[in-house]
C-alpha positions in Angstrom: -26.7 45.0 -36.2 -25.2 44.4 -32.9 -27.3 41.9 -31.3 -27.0 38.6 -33.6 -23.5 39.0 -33.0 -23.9 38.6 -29.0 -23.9 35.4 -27.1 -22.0 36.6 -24.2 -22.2 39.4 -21.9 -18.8 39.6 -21.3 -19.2 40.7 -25.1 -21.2 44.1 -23.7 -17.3 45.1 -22.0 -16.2 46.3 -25.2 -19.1 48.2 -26.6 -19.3 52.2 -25.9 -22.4 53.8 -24.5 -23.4 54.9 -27.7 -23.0 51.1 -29.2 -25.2 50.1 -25.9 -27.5 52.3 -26.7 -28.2 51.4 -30.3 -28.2 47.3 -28.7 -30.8 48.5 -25.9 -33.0 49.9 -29.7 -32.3 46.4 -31.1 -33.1 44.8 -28.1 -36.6 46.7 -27.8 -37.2 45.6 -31.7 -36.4 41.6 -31.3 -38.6 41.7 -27.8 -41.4 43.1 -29.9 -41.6 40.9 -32.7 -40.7 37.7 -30.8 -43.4 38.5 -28.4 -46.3 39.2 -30.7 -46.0 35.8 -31.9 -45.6 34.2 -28.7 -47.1 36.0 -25.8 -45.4 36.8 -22.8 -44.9 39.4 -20.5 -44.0 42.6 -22.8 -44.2 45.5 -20.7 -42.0 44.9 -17.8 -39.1 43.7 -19.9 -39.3 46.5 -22.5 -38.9 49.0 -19.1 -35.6 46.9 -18.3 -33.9 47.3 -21.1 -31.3 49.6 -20.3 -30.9 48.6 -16.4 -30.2 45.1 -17.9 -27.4 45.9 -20.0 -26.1 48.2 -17.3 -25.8 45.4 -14.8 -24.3 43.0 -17.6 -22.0 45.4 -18.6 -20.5 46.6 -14.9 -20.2 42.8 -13.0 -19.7 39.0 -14.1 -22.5 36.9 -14.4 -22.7 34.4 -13.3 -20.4 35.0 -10.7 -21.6 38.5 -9.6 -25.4 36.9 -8.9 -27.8 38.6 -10.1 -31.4 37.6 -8.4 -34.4 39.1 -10.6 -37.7 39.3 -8.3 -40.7 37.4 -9.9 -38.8 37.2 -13.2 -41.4 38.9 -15.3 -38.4 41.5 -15.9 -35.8 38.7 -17.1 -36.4 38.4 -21.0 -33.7 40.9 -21.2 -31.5 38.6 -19.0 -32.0 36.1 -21.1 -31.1 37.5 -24.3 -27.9 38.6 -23.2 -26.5 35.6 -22.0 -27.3 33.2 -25.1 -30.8 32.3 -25.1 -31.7 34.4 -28.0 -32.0 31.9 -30.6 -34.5 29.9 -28.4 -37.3 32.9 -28.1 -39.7 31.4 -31.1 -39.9 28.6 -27.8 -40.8 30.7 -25.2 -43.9 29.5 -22.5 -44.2 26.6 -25.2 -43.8 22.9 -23.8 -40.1 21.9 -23.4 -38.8 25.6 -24.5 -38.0 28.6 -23.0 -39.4 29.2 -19.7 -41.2 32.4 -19.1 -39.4 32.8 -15.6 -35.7 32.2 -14.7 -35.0 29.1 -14.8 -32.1 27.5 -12.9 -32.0 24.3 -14.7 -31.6 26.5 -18.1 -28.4 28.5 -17.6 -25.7 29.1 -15.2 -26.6 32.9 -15.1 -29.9 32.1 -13.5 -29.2 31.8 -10.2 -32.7 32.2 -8.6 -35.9 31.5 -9.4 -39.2 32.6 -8.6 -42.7 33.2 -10.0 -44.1 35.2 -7.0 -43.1 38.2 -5.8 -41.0 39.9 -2.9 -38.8 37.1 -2.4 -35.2 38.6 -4.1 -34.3 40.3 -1.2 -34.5 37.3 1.3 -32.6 35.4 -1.5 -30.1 38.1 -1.4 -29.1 38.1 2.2 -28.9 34.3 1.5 -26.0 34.7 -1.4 -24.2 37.8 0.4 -23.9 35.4 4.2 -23.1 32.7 2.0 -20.4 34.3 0.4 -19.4 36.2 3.4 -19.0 32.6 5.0 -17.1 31.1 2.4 -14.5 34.1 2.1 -15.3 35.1 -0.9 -15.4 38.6 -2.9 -18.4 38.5 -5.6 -21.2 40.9 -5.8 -24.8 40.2 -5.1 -27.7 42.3 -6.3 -31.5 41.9 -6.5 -33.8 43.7 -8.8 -37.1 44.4 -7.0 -40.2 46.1 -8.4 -41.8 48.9 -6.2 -44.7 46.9 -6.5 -43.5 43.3 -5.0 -41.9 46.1 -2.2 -45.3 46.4 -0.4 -45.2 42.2 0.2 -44.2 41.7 3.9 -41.8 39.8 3.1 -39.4 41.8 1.0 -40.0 44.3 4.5 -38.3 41.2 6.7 -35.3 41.1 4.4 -34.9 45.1 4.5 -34.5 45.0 8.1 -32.5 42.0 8.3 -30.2 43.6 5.8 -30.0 46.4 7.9 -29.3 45.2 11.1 -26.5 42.7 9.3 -24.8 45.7 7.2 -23.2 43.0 5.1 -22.1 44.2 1.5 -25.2 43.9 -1.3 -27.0 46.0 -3.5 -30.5 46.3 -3.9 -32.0 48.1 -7.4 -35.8 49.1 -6.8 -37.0 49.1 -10.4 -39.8 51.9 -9.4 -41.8 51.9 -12.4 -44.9 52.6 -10.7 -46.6 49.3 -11.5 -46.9 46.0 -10.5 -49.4 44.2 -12.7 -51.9 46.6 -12.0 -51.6 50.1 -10.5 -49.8 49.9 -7.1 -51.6 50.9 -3.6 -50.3 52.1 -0.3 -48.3 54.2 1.9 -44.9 52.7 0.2 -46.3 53.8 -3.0 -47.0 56.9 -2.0 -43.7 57.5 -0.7 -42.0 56.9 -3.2 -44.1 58.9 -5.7 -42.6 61.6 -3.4 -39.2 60.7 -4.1 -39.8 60.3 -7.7 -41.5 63.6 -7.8 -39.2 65.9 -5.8 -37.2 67.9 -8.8 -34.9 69.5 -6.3 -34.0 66.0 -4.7 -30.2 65.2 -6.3 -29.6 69.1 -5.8 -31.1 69.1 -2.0 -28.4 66.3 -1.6 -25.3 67.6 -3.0 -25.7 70.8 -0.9 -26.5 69.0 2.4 -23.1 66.5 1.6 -21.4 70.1 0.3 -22.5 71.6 3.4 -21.0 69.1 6.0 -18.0 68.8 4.4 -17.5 72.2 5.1 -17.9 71.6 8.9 -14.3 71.1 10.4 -14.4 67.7 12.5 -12.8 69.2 15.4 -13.6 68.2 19.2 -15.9 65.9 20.0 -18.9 68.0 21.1 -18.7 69.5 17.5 -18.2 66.2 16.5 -21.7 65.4 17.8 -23.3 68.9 17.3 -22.4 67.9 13.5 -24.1 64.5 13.2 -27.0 66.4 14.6 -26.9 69.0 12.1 -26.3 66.3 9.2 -29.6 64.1 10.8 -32.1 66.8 10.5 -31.1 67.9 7.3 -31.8 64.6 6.0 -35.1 64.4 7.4 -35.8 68.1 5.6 -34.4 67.8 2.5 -33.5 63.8 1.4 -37.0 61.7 0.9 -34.6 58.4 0.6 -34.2 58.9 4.4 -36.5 56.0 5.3 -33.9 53.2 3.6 -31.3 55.0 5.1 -32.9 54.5 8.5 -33.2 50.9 7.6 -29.2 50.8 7.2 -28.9 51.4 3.7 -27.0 53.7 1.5 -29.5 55.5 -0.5 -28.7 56.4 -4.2 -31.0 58.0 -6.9 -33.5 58.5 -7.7 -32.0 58.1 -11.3 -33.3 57.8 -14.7 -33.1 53.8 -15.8 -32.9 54.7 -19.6 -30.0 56.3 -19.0 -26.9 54.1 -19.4 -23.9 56.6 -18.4 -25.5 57.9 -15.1 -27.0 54.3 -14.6 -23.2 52.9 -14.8 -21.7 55.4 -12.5 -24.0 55.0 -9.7 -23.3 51.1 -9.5 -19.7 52.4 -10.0 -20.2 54.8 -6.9 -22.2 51.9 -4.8 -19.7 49.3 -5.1 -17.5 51.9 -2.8 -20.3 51.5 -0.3 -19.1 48.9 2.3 -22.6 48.0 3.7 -25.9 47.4 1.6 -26.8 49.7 -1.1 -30.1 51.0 -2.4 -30.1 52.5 -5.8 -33.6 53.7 -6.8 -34.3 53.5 -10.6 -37.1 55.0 -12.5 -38.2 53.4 -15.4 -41.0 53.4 -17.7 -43.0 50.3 -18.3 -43.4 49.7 -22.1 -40.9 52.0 -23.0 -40.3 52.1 -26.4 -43.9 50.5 -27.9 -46.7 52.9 -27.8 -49.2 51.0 -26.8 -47.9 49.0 -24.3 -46.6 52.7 -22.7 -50.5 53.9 -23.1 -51.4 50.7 -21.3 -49.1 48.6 -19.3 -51.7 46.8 -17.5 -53.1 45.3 -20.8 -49.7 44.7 -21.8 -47.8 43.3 -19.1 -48.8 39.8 -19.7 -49.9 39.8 -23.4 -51.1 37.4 -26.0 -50.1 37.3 -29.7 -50.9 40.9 -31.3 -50.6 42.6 -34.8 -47.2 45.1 -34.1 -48.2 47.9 -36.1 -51.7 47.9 -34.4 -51.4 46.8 -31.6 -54.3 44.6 -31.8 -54.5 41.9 -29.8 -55.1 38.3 -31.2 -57.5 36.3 -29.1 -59.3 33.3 -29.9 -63.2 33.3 -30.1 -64.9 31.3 -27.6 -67.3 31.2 -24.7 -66.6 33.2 -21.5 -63.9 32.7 -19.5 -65.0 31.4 -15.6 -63.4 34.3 -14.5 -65.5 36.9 -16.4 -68.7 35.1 -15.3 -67.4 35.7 -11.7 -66.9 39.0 -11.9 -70.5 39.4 -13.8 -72.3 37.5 -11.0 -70.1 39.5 -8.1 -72.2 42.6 -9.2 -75.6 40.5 -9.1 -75.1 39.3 -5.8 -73.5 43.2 -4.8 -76.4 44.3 -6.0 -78.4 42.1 -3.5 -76.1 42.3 -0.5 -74.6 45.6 0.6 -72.4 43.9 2.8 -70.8 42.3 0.0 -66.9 43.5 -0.3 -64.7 42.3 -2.6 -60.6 41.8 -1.5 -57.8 41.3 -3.7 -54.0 41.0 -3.7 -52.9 43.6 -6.5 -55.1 41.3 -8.8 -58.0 43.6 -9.8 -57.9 43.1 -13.2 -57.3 39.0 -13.6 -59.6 38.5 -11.1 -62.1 40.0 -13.4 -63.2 42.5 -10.6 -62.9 46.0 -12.8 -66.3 46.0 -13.8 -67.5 45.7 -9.6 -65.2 48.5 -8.7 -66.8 50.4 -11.5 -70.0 49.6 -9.8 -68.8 49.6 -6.5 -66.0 51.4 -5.6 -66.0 51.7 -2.4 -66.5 48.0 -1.8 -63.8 46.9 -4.0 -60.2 46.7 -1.9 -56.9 46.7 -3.2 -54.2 45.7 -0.9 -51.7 45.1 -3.2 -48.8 42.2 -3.1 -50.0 40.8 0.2 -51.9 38.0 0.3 -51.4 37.1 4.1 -52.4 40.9 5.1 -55.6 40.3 2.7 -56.7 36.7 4.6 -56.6 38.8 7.8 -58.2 41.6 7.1 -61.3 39.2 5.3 -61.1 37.7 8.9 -62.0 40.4 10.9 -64.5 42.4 7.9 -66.0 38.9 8.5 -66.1 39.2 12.1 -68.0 42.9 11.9 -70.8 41.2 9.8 -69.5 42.2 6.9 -69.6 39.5 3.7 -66.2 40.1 2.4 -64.7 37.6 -1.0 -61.0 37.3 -0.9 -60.4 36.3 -4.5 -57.3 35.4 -5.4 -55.5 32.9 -7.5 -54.7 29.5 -6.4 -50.8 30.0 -6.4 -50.6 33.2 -4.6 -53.3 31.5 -1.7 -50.6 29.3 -1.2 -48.7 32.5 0.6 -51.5 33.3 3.2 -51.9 29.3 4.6 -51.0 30.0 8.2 -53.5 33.2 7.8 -56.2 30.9 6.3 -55.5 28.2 9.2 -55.4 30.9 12.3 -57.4 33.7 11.4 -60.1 32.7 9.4 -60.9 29.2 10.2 -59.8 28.9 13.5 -61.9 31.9 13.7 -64.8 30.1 11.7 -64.8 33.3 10.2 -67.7 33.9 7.3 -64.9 34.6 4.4 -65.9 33.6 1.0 -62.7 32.3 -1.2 -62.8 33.0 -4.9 -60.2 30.8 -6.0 -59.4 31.7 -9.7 -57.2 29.3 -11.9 -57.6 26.3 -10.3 -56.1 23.7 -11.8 -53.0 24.0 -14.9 -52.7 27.2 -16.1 -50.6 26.6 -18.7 -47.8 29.2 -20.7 -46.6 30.0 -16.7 -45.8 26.7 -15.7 -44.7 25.2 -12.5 -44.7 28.4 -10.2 -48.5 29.0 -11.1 -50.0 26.1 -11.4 -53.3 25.9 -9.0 -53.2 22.1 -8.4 -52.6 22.1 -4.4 -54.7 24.3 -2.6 -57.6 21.4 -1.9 -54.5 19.1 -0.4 -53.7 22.4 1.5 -56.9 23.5 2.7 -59.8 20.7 2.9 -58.0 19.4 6.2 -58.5 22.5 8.1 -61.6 22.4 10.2 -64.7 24.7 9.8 -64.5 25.2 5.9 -66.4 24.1 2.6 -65.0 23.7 -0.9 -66.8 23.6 -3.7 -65.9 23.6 -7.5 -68.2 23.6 -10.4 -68.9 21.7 -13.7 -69.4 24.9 -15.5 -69.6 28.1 -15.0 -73.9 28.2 -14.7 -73.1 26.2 -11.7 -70.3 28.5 -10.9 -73.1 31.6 -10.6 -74.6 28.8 -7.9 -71.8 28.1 -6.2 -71.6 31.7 -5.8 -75.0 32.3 -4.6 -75.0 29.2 -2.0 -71.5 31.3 -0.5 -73.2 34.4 0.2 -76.1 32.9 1.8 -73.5 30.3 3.9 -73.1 31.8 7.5 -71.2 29.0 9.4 -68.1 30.0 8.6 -65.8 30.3 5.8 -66.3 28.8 2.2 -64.6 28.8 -1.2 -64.9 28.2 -4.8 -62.0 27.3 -7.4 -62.5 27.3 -10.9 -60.1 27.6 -13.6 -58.0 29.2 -15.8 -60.5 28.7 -19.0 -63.2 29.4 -20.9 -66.8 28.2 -19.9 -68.3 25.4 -21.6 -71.4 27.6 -23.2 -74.0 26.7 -21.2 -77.1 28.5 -20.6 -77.0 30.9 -17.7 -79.9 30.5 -15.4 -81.9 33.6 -14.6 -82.6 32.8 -11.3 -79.8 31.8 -8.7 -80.1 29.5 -6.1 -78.3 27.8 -3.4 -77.5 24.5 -3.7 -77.3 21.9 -0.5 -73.8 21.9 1.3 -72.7 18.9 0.7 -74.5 17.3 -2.4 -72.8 15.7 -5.2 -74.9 15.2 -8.4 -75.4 12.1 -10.2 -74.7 12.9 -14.1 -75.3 9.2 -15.6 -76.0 6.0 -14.4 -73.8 3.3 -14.2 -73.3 0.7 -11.3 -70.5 -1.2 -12.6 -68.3 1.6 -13.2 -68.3 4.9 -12.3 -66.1 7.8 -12.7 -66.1 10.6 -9.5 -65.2 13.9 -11.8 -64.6 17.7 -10.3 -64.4 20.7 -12.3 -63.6 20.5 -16.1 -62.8 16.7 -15.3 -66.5 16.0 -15.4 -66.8 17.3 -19.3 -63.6 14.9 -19.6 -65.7 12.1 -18.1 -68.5 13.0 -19.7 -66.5 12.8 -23.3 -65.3 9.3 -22.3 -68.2 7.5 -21.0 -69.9 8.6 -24.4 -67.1 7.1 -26.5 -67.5 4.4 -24.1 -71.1 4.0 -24.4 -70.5 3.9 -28.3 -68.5 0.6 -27.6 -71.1 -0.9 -25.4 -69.8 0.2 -22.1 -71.8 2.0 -19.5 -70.4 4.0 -17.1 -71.8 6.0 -14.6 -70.5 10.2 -14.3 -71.0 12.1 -10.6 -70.2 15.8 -10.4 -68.3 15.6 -7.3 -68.8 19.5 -6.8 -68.5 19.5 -3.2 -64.5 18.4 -2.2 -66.3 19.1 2.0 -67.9 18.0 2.9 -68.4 14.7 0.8 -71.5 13.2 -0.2 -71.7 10.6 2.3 -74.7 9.4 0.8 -73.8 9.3 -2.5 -70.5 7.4 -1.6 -72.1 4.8 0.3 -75.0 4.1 -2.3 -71.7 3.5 -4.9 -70.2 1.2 -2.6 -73.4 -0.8 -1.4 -74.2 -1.4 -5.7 -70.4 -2.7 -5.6 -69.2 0.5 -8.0 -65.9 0.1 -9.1 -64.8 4.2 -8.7 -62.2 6.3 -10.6 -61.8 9.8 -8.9 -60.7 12.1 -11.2 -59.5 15.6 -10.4 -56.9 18.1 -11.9 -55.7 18.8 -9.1 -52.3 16.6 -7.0 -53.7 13.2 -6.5 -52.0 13.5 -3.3 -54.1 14.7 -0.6 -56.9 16.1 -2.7 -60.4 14.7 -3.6 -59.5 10.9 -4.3 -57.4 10.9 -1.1 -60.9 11.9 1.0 -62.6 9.7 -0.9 -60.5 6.8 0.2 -60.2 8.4 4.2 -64.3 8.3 3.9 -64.1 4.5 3.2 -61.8 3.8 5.4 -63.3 5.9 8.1 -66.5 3.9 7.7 -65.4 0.5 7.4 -66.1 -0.2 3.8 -62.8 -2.1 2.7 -64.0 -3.9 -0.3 -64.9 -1.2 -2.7 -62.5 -0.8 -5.3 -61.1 3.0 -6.1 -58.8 4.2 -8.4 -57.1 7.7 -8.6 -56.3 10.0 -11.7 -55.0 13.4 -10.3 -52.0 14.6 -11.3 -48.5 12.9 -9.7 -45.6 13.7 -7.9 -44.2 16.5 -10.3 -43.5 20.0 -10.7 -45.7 20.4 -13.8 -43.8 22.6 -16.0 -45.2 25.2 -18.9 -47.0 24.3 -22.1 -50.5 24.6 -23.1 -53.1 23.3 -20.4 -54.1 20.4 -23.5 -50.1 19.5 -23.3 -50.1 19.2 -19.6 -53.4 16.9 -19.0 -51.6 14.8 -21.6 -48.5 15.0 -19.3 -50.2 13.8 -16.4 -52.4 11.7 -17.9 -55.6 13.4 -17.7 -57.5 12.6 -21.4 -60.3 11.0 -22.1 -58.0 8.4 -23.6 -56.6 8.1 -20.5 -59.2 7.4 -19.1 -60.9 5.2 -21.3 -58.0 3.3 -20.8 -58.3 2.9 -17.3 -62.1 1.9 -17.3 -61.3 -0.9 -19.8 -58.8 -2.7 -17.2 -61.3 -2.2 -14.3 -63.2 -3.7 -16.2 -61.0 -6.9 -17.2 -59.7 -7.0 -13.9 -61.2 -9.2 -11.0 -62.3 -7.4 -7.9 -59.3 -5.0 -6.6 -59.1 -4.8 -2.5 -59.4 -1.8 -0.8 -57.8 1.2 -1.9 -56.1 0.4 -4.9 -54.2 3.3 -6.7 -52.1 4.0 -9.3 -50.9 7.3 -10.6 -52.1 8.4 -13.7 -48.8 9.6 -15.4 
């Protein structure tokens, strides 16, 4: 066994091809079993394998950089360079992070955990090298899927036009997390296709070799020739038209001819593409048969493949994509819009339905906002849903086009809120802060996911503009699922229990929270009122001016960043209004990058239990009369 003896790549140096390729076997094995214990993202590393070793075994890390796009590709990475022994921790609190992670070794030099960024953070590396005078290599790894975001197209013609030294590796495994869409797709499905292409090449380089540089009109009659026989016979033309040198396609299981193309780019003296094809889930049936399933997987039974999931109630996302095709069903105009997404969105089952309503756009969430915008415009009712992190890429989008616009775009805002095993790049805890400030729109978020079905209803029947609904990354809470839906007044909060002493402002899965405490409250002689703050704007001004006429002391709790979120309105309303002896305190979650764990570790984190919050009631309560605004965090 090679691998328990490795915990340094410089180790791979001294290995043969054939030794690599019994490692890459080994590799494949520990990835399997570690993972079906864990979770994690299975598919796309198994497709790495190879690559990785290739790249570890021709440059230095961490002084060649290497810059992995997204990072769902970098278990491999991390295996190599000594992180092995910490797999049984991996997406658990305080262990190994599913992403790269620059705080964990000095081989991860970038970080990211959305897509179509490596390239940007390429040309970064390469100029700053270039400026510094020195003489490393730089090289992202970027799927053919995170090539359709717009931004990964900036960098290509910025690294173009700059001609400075890196190399790019497009890991073209014809995936992203789902299937990929579009014209760069398509294109490269040409490449990948074309069984003549590496024999088309060597004859069109054979064949100008052969023309004898003499004079400068045949100097020029040649460059002609050699242009238009790359536009007939070399599909890589298009990079090369960009400024790069164009190498492959080649096969990314193969470790020799893998090695001696990096070997033949690092004699290119401008930027490099080297096109690799891989297969994603090589090497475990099932995750070959179905890389979608598998590419972010729970615990599973290896020989079956079975996957081990917990029995519970319906997750809010599957209820969305239930009720979708009810209100479908009732409005033609209905479309739904997501960023490569399809299948965590829980929108399968309506493109089943109806297909032709159902659009793709793949990694390109600011493209997606837009195009909602003006299907909006044409009296169309389109629902750009879409997780809370990735929204976070199409704010200016949201802002110009759609608001601005007071254009009638519905917002199905999946896992808002922690998310859990993928941490601090996918957390869905800003996008009220980011959005309720912008004029023209309405948030909502429900107590469960009956009132999510509502919620849903009320947005397709809402024709002032655009309107959204977040909901999280969990399952329901089992309630009954009313037969009927309705819409529910824009604007109204709901008044759970009474309590005019004390009362605790809850959104989302915070009002079961509440709900918990002010029973274990209740039990100790304490009553304390619960409001299911399920509008975040507008606010029930009503409702908020009742609370502070009774003299209510408030808590507003909300998983979401106590910094510009629900509590902070709450506060603007009161001061907007005058009322500066009410007494309001804040539990949202504080000033931190919450990192990955299980969504029970992180509310204890941040403070968000019903402990927690029993706690905080009970000084309120002890406490004389605060002034206005009085916070704390609740960490």
């Amino acid at each position: 066994m090679l691998l328990p003896q490795l915990n340094d790549p410089k180790q791979l140096k001294s290995l043969s091809i054939e030794q690599l390729n019994t490692l890459a076997e080994e590799i494949r094995g520990f990835l399997i079993e570690k993972l079906s214990v864990t979770g994690g993202h299975l598919a796309s590393n198994l497709g790495v394998v190879e690559l990785t070793l290739a790249l570890h075994y021709c440059y230095n890390s961490p002084r060649d950089k290497f810059i992995f796009d997204v990072g769902h590709q970098a278990y491999v990475h991390k295996i190599l360079t000594g992180r092995k022994d910490r797999f049984d921790s991996l997406r658990k609190q305080n262990g190994l992070c599913g992403f790269v992670k620059r705080a964990e070794s000095e081989h991860d030099v970038w970080e990211a955990g959305h897509s179509s960024t490596s390239l940007s953070a390429a040309m970064g590396m390469a100029m700053a090298r270039d400026f510094k005078g020195e003489d490393n290599k730089v090289i992202a790894v970027i799927g053919d899927g995170a090539l359709t975001g717009g931004m990964a197209f900036e960098a290509l013609n910025h690294i173009g036009h700059e001609r400075r030294k890196l190399m790019v590796i497009l890991n073209d495994n014809e995936m992203s997390i789902a299937p990929n869409v579009g014209a760069m797709h398509n294109y490269l499905s040409r490449i990948r296709s074309d069984r003549h292409y590496l024999r088309a090449k060597d004859e069109v380089e054979g064949l100008l070799r052969k023309i004898p540089a003499i004079g400068g009109r045949l100097a020029k009659t040649a460059e002609r020739m050699k242009d238009r026989l790359k536009y007939m016979m070399v599909p890589g033309v298009l990079f090369e038209e960009l400024g790069f040198t164009y190498l492959g396609p080649v096969d990314g299981h193969d470790l020799t001819t893998m090695i001696d193309t990096f070997h033949q780019a690092d004699n290119v003296a401008g930027p490099v593409l080297v096109h690799v094809l891989t297969t994603k889930g090589k090497g475990y049936k099932p995750a070959e048969a179905d890389s979608y399933k598998w590419h972010g997987i729970t615990p599973y039974k290896i020989e079956s493949g079975q996957v081990l999931k917990a029995v519970g109630n319906p997750m809010y996302t599957e209820v969305f994509g239930e009720t979708l095709i009810e209100l479908g069903r009732q409005d033609e105009r209905l479309i739904a819009v997501t960023p490569a997404m399809p299948g965590g969105s829980g929108l399968f089952p309506f493109s089943k339905e109806f297909p032709g309503r159902m659009i793709d756009v793949g990694i390109a969430e600011q493209h997606a906002a837009t195009l909602c915008a003006a299907l909006a415009m044409e009296g169309m009712k389109p629902v750009f849903a879409v997780y809370s992190t990735f929204m976070q890429r199409a704010y200016d989008q949201i802002v110009h086009d759609i608001c601005r616009h007071n254009a009638n775009v519905m917002f199905a805002i999946d896992r808002a809120g922690f998310v859990g095993a993928d941490g601090e790049t996918h957390q869905g805890v800003y996008d009220i802060a980011f959005m309720r400030h912008i004029p023209n729109i309405v948030l909502m978020m429900p107590k469960d996911e009956n009132e999510l079905r509502h919620m849903m209803k009320t947005a397709l029947e809402y024709n002032e503009g655009p309107i959204a609904y977040r909901y999280p990354r969990v399952n329901g809470t089992g309630v009954a699922l009313d037969p009927e839906l309705r819409c529910l007044p824009i604007g109204s909060w709901e008044r759970l229990r009474p309590g005019d002493d004390i009362a605790v402002i809850a959104c989302g899965p915070m009002v079961q929270l509440a709900e918990e405490a002010a029973d274990q409250l209740k039990r100790e002689g304490i009553q304390v009122g619960v409001v299911n703050a399920r509008f975040l704007k507008p606010l029930d001004g009503s409702m908020l001016q009742g609370l502070a006429r009774a003299g209510t002391k408030m808590v507003v709790l909300e998983e979401a960043s106590q910094a510009g979120s629900l509590g902070s309105a709450v506060l603007e309303y009161y001061a907007e209004h005058g009322l500066h002896t009410v007494s309001v305190e804040l539990m949202g979650v504080p000033d931190i990058f919450v990192e990955h764990g299980s969504i029970k570790e992180q509310r204890q984190l941040t403070g968000l239990t019903v402990e927690a919050l029993c706690g905080r009631i009970k000084s309120m309560r002890a406490a004389s009369s605060y002034p206005y605004g009085k916070t704390t965090t609740s960490s």
